[in-house]
N, CA, C and O atoms as a GROMACS GRO file, in nm:
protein
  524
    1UNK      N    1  -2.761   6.077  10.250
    1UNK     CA    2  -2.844   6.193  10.234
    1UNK      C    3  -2.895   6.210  10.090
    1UNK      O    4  -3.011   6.250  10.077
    2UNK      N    5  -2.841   6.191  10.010
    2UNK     CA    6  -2.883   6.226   9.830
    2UNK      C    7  -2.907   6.052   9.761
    2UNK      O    8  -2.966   6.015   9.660
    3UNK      N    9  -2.827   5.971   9.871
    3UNK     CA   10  -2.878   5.851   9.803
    3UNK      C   11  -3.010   5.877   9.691
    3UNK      O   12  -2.988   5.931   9.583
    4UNK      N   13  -3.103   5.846   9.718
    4UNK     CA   14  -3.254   5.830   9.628
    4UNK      C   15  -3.256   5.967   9.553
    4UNK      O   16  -3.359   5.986   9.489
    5UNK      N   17  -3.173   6.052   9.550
    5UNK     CA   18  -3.192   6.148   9.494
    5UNK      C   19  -3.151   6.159   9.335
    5UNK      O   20  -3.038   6.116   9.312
    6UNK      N   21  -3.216   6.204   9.233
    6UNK     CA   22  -3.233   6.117   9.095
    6UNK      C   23  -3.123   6.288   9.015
    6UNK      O   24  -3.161   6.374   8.936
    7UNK      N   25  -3.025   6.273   9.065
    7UNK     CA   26  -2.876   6.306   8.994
    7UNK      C   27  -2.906   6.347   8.858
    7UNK      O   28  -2.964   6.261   8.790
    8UNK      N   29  -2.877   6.468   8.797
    8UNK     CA   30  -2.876   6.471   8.651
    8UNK      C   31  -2.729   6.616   8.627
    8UNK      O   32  -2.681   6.709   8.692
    9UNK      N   33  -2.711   6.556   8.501
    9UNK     CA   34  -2.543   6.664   8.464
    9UNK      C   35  -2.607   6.799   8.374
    9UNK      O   36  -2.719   6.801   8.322
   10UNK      N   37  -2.503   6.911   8.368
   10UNK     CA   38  -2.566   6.994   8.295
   10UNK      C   39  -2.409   7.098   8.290
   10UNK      O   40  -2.330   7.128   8.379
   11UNK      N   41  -2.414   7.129   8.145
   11UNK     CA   42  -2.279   7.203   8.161
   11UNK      C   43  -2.385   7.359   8.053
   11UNK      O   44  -2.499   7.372   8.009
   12UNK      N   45  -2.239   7.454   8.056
   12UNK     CA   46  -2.299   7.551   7.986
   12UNK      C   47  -2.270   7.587   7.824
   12UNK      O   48  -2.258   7.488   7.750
   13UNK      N   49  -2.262   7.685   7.778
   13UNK     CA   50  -2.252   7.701   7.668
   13UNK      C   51  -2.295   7.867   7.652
   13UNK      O   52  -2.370   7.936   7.721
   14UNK      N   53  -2.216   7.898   7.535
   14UNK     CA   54  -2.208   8.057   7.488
   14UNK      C   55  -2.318   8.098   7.422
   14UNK      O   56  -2.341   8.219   7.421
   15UNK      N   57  -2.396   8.020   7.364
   15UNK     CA   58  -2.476   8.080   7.235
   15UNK      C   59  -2.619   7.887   7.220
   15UNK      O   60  -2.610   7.783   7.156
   16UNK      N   61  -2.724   7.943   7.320
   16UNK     CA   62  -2.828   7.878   7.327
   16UNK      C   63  -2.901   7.817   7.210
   16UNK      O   64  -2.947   7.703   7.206
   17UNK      N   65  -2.905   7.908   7.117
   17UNK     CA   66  -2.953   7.880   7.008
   17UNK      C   67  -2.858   7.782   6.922
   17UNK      O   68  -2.916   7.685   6.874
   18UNK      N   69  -2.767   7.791   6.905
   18UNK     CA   70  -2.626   7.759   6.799
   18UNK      C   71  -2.620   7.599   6.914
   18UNK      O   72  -2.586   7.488   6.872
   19UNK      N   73  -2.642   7.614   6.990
   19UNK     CA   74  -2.620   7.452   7.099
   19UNK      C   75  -2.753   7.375   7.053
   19UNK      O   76  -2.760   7.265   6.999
   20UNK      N   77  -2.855   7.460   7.089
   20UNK     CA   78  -2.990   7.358   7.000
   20UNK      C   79  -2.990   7.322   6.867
   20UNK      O   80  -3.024   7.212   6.824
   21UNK      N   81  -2.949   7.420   6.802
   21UNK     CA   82  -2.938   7.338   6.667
   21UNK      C   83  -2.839   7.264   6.628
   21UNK      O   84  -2.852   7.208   6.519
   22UNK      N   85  -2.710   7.243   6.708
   22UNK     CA   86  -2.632   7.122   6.685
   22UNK      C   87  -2.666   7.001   6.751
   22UNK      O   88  -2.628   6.899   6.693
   23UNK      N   89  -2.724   6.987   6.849
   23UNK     CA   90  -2.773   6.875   6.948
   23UNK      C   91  -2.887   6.868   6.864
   23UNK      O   92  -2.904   6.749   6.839
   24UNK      N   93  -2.976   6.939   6.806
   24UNK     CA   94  -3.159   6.868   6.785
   24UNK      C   95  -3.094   6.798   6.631
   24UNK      O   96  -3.110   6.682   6.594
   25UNK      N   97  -3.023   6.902   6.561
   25UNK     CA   98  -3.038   6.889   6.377
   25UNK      C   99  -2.918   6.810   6.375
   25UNK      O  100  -2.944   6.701   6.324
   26UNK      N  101  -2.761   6.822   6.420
   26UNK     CA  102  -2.659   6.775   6.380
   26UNK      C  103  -2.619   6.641   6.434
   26UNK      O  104  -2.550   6.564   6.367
   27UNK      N  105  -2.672   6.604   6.579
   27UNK     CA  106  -2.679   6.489   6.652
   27UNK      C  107  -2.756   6.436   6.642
   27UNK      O  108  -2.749   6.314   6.642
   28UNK      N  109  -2.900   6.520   6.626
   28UNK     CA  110  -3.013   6.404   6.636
   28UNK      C  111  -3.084   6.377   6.748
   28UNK      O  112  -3.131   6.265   6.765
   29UNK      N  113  -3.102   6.476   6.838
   29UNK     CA  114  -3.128   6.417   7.006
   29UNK      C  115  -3.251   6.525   7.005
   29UNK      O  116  -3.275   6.631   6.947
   30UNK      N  117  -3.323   6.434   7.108
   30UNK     CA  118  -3.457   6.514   7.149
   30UNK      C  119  -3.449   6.643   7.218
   30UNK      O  120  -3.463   6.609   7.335
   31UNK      N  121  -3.438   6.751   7.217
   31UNK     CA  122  -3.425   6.915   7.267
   31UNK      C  123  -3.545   6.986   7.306
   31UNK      O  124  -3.642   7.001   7.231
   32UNK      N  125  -3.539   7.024   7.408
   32UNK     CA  126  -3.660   7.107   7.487
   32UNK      C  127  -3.583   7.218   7.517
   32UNK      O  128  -3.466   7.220   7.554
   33UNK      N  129  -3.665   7.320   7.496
   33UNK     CA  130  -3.609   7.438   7.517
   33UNK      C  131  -3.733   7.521   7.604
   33UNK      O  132  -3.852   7.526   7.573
   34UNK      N  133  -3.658   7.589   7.733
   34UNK     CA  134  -3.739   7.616   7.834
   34UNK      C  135  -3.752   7.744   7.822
   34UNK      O  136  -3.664   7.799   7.887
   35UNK      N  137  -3.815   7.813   7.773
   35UNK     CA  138  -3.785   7.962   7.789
   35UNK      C  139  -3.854   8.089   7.913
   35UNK      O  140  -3.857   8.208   7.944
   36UNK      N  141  -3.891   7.985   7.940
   36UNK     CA  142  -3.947   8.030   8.101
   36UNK      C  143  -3.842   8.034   8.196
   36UNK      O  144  -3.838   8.102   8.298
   37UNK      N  145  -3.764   7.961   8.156
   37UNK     CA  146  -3.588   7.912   8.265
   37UNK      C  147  -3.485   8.006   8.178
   37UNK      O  148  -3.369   7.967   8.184
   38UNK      N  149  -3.503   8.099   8.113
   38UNK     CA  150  -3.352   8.150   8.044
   38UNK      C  151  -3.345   8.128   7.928
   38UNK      O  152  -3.269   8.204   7.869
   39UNK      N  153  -3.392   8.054   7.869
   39UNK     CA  154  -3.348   7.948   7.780
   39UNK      C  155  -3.298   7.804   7.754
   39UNK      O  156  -3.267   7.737   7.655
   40UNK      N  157  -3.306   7.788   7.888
   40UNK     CA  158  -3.252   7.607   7.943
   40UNK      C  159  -3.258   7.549   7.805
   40UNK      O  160  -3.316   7.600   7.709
   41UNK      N  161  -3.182   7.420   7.806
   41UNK     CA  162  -3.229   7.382   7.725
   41UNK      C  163  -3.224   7.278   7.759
   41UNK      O  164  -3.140   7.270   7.848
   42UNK      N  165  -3.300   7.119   7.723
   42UNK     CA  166  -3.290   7.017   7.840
   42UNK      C  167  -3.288   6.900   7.703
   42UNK      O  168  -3.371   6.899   7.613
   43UNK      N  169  -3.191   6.824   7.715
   43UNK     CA  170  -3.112   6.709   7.639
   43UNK      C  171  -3.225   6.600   7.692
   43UNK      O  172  -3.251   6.570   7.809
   44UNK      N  173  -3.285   6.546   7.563
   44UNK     CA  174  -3.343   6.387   7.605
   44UNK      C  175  -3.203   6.250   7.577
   44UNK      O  176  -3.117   6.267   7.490
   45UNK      N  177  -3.206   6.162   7.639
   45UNK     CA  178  -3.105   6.019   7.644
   45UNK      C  179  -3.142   5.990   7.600
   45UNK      O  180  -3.246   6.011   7.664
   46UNK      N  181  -3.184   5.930   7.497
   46UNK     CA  182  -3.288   5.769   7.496
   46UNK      C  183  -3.232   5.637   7.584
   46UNK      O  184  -3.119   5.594   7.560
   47UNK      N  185  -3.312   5.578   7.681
   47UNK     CA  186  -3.216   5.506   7.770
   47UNK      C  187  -3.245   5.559   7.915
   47UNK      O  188  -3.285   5.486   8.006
   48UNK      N  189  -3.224   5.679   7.926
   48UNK     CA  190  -3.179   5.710   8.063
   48UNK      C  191  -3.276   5.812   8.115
   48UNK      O  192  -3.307   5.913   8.053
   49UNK      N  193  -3.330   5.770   8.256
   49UNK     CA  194  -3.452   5.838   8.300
   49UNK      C  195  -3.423   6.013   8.318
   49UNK      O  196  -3.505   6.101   8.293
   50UNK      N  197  -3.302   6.029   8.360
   50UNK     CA  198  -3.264   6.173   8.332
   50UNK      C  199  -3.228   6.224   8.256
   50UNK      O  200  -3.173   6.145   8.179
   51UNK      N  201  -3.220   6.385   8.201
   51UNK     CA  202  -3.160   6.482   8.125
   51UNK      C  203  -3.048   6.536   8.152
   51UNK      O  204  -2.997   6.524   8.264
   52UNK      N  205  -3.001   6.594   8.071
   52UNK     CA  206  -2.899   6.680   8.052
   52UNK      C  207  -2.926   6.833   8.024
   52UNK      O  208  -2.954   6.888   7.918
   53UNK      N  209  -2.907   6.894   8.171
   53UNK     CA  210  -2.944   7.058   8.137
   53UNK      C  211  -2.815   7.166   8.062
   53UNK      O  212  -2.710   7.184   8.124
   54UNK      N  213  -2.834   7.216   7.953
   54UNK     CA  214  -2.753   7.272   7.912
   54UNK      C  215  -2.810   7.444   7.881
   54UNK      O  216  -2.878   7.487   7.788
   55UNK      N  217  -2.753   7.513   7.995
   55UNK     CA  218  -2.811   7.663   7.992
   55UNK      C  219  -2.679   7.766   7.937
   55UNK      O  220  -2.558   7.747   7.924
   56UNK      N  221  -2.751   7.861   7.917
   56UNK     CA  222  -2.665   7.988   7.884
   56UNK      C  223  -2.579   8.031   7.978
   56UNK      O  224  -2.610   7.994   8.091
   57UNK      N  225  -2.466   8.108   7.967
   57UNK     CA  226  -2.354   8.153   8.034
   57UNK      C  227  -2.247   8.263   7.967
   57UNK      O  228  -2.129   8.261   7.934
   58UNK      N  229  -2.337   8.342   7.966
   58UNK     CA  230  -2.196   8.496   7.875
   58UNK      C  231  -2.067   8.470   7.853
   58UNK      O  232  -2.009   8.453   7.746
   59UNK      N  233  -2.012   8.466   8.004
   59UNK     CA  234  -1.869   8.445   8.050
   59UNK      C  235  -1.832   8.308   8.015
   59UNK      O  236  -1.729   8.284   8.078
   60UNK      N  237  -1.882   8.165   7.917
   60UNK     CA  238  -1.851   8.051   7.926
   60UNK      C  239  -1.748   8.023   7.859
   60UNK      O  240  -1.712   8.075   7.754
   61UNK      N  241  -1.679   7.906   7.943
   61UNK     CA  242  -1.589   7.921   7.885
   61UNK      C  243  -1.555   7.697   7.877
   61UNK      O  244  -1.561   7.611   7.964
   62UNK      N  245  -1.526   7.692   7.738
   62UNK     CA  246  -1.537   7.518   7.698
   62UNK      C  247  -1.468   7.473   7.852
   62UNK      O  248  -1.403   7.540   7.932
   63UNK      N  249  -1.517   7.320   7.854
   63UNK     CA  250  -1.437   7.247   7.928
   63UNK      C  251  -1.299   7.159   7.854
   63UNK      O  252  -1.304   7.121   7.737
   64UNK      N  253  -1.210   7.141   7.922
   64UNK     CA  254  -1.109   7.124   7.906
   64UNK      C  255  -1.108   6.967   7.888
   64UNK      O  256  -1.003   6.920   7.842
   65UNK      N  257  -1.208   6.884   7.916
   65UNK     CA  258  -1.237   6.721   7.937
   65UNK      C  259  -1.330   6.715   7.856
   65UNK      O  260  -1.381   6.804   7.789
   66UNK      N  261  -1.366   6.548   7.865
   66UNK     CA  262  -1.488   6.533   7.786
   66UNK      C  263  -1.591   6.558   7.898
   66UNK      O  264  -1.590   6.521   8.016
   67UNK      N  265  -1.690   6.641   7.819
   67UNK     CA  266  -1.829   6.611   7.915
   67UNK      C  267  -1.958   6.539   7.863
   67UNK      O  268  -2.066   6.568   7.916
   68UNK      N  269  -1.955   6.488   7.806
   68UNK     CA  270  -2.047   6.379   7.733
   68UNK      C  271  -2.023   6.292   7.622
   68UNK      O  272  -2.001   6.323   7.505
   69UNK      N  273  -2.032   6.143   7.694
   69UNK     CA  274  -1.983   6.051   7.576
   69UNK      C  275  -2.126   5.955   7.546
   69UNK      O  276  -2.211   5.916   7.626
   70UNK      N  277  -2.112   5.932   7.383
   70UNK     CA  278  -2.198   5.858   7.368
   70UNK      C  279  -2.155   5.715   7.279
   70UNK      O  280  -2.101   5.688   7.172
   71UNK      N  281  -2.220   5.635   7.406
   71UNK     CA  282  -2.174   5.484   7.331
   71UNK      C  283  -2.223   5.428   7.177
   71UNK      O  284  -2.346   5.434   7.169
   72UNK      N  285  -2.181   5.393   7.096
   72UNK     CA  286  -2.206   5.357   6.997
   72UNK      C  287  -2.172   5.244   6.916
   72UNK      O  288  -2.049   5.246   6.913
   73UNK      N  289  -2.223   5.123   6.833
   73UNK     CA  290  -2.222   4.981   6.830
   73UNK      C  291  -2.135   4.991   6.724
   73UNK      O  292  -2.078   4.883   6.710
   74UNK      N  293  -2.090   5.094   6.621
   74UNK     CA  294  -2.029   5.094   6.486
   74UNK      C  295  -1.955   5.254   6.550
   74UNK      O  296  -2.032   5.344   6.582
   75UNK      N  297  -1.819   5.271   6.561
   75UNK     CA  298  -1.769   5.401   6.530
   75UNK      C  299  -1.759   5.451   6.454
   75UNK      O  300  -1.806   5.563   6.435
   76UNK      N  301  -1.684   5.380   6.374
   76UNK     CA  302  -1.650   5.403   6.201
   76UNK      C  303  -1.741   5.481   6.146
   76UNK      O  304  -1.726   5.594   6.101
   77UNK      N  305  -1.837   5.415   6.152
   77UNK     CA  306  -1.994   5.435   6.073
   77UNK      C  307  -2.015   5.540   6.129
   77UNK      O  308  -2.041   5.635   6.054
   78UNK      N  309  -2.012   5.572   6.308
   78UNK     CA  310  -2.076   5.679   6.369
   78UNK      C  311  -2.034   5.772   6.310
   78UNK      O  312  -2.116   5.841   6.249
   79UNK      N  313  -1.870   5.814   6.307
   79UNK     CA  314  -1.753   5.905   6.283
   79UNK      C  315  -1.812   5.976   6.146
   79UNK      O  316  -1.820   6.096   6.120
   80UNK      N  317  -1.853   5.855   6.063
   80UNK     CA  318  -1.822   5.923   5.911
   80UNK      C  319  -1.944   5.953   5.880
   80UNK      O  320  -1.954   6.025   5.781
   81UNK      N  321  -2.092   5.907   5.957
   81UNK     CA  322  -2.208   5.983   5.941
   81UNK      C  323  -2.195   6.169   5.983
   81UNK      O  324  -2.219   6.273   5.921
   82UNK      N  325  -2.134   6.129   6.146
   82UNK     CA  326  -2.095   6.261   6.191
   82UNK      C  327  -2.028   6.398   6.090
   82UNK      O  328  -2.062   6.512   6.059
   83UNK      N  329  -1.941   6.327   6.068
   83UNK     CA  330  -1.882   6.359   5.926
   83UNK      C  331  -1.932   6.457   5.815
   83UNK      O  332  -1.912   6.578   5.807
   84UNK      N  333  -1.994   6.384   5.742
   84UNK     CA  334  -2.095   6.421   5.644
   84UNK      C  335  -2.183   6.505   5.733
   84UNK      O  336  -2.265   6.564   5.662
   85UNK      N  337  -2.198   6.532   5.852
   85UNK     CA  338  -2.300   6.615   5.863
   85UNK      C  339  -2.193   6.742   5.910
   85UNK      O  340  -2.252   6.835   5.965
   86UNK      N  341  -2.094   6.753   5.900
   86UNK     CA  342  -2.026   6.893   5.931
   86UNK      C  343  -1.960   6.896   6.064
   86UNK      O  344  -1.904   6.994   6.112
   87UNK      N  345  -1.974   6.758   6.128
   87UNK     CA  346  -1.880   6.766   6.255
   87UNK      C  347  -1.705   6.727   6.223
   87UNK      O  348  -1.668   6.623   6.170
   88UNK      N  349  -1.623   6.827   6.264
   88UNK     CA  350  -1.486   6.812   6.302
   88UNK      C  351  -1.410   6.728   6.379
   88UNK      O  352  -1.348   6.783   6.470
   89UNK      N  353  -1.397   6.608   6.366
   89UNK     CA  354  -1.318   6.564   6.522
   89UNK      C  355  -1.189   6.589   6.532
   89UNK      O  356  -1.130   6.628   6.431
   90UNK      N  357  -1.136   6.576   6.625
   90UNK     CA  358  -1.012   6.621   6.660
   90UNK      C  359  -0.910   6.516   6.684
   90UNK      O  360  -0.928   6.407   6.738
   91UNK      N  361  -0.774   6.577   6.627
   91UNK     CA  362  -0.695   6.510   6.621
   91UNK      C  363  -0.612   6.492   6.741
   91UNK      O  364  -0.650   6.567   6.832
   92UNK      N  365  -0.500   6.410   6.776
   92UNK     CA  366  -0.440   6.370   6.896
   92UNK      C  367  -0.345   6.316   6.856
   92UNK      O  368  -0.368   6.218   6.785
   93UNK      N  369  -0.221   6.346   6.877
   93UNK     CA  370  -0.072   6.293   6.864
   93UNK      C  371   0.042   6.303   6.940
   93UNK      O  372   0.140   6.370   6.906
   94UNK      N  373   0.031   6.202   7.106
   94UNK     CA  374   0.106   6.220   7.189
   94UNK      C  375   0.187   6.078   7.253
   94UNK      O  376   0.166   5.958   7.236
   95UNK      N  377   0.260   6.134   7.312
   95UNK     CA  378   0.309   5.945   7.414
   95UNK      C  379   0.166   5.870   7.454
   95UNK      O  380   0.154   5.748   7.462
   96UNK      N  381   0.091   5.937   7.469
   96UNK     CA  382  -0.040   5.858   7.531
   96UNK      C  383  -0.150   5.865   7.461
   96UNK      O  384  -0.251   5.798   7.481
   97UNK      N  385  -0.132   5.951   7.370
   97UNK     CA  386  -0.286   5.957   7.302
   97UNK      C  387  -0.308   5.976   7.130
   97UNK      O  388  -0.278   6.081   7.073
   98UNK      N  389  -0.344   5.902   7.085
   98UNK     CA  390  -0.296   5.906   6.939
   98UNK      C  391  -0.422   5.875   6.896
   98UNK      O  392  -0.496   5.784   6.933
   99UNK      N  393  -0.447   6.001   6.774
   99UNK     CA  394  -0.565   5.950   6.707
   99UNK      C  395  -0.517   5.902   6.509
   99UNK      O  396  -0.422   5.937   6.440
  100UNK      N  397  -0.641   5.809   6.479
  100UNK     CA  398  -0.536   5.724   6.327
  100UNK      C  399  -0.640   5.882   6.221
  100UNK      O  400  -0.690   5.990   6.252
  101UNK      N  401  -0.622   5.798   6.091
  101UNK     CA  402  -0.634   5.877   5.992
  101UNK      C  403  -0.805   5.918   6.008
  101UNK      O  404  -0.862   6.012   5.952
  102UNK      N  405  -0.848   5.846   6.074
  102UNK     CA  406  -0.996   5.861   6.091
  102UNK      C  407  -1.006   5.933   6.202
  102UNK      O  408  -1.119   5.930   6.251
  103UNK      N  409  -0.913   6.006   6.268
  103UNK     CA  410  -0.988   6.053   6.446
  103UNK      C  411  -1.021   5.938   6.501
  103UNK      O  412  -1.100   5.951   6.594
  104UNK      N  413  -0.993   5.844   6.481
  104UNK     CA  414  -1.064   5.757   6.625
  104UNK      C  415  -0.895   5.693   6.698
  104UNK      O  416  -0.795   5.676   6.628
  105UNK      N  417  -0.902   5.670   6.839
  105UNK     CA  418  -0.788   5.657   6.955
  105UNK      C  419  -0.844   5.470   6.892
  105UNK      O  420  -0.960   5.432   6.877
  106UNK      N  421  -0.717   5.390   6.867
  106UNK     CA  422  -0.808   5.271   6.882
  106UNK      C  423  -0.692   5.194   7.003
  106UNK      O  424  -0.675   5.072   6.999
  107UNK      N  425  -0.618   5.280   7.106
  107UNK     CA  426  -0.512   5.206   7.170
  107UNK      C  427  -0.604   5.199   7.306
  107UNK      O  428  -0.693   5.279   7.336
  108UNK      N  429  -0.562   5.085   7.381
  108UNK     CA  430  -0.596   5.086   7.502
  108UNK      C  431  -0.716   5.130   7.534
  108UNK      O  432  -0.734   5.250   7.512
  109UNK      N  433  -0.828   5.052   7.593
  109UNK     CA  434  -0.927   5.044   7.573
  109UNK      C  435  -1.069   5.072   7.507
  109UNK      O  436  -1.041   5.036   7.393
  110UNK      N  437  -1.197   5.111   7.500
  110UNK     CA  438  -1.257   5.149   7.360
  110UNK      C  439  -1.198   5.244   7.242
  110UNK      O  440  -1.147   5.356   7.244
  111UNK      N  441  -1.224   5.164   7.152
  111UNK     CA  442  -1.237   5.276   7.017
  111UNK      C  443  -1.312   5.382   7.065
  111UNK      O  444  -1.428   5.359   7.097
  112UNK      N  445  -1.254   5.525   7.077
  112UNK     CA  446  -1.332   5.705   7.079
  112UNK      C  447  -1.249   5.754   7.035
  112UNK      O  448  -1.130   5.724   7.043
  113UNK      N  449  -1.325   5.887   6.952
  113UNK     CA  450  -1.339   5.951   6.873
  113UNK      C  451  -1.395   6.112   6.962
  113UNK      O  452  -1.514   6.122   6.990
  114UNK      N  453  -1.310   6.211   6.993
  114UNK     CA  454  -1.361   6.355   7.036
  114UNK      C  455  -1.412   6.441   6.893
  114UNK      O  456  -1.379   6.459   6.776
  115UNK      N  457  -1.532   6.486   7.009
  115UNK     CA  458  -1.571   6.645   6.882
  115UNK      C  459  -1.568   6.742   6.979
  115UNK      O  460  -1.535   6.725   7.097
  116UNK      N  461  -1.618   6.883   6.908
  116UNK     CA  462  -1.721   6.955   7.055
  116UNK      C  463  -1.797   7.015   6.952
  116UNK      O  464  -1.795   7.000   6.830
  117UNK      N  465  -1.863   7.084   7.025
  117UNK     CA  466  -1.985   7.150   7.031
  117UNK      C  467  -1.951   7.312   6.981
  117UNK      O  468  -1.853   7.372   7.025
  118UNK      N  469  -2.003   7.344   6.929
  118UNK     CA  470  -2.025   7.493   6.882
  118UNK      C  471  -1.966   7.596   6.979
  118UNK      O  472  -1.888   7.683   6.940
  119UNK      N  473  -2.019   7.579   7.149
  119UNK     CA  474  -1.916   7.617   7.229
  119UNK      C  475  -1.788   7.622   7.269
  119UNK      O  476  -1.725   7.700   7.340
  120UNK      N  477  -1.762   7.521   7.208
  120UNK     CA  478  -1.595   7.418   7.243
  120UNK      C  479  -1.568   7.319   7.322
  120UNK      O  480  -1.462   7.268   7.359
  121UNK      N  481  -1.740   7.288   7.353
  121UNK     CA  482  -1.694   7.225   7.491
  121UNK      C  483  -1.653   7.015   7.430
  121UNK      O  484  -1.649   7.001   7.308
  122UNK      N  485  -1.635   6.920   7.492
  122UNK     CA  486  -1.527   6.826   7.462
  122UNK      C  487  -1.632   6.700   7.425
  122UNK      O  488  -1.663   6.650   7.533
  123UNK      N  489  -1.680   6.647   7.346
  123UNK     CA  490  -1.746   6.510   7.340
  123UNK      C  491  -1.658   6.433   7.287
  123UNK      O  492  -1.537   6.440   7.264
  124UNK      N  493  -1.779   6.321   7.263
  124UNK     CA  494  -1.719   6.172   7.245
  124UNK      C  495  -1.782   6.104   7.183
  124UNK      O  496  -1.898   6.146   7.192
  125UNK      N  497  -1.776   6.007   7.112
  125UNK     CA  498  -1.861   5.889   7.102
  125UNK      C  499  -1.720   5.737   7.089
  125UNK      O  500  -1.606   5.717   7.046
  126UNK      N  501  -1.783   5.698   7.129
  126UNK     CA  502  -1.665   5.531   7.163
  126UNK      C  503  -1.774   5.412   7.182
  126UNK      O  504  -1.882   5.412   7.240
  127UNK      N  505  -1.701   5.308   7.105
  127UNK     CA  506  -1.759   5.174   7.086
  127UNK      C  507  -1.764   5.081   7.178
  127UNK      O  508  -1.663   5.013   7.196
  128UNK      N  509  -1.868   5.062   7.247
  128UNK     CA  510  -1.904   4.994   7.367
  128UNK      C  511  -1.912   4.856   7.317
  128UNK      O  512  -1.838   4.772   7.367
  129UNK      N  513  -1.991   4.827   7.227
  129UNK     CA  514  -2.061   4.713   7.168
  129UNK      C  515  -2.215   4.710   7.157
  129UNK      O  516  -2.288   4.634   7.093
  130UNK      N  517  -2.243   4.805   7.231
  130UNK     CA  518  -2.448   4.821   7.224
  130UNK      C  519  -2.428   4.956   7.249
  130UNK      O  520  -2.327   5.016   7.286
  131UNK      N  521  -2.529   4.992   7.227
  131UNK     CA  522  -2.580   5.139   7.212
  131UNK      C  523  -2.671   5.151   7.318
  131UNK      O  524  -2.732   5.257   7.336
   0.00000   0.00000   0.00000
């Protein structure tokens, strides 16, 4: 039934404005902002024929997982550009999950590195080998 049907993700966030300007200025990603829709605000990929809708929500409240990871050919490099631009990543120190002096997990499978978002909600970026 949805086979051919062209699937796209979209989570929320507290404060529309404060989400566009970390996604357009702090990440770097193409941002449309719908204001005919609420304020939608609609995430360009580079890569990928769909978006990412990210709308307003009073009551929002972060996700507890990651909800968007982005592959990247250099972490290191990614991490410490991120860095310098005012992003936090987060630390991890468990039986299973350990992050080194840099925030990045380098055990068991890709090198990633979590941030979030102004909302709280959970990203990523981890070393695929291509971007």
């Amino acid at each position: 039934m949805l086979k051919e049907s062209k699937a796209f993700s979209g989570f929320s966030v507290n404060d529309i404005d404060k989400a566009k300007q970390f996604y357009e200025e702090t990440l770097g990603l193409q941002i449309d902002k719908m204001e005919e829709m609420g304020g939608l605000l609609t995430i360009h990929i580079n890569g990928n024929s769909n978006n990412i809708m990210v709308y307003p929500k009073p009551n929002h409240e972060p996700a507890t997982f990651t909800i968007l990871n982005f592959p990247v050919t250099n972490i290191e490099e990614t991490v410490k550009g991120l860095k310098a631009k005012g992003v936090k990543f987060e630390s991890y120190d468990s039986e299973y999950l350990k992050t080194d002096d840099d925030n990045i997990n380098r055990s068991g499978g890709p090198k990633i590195a979590w941030f979030k978002d102004p909302a709280g909600n959970i990203l990523s970026v981890l070393e695929l080998g291509s971007e």
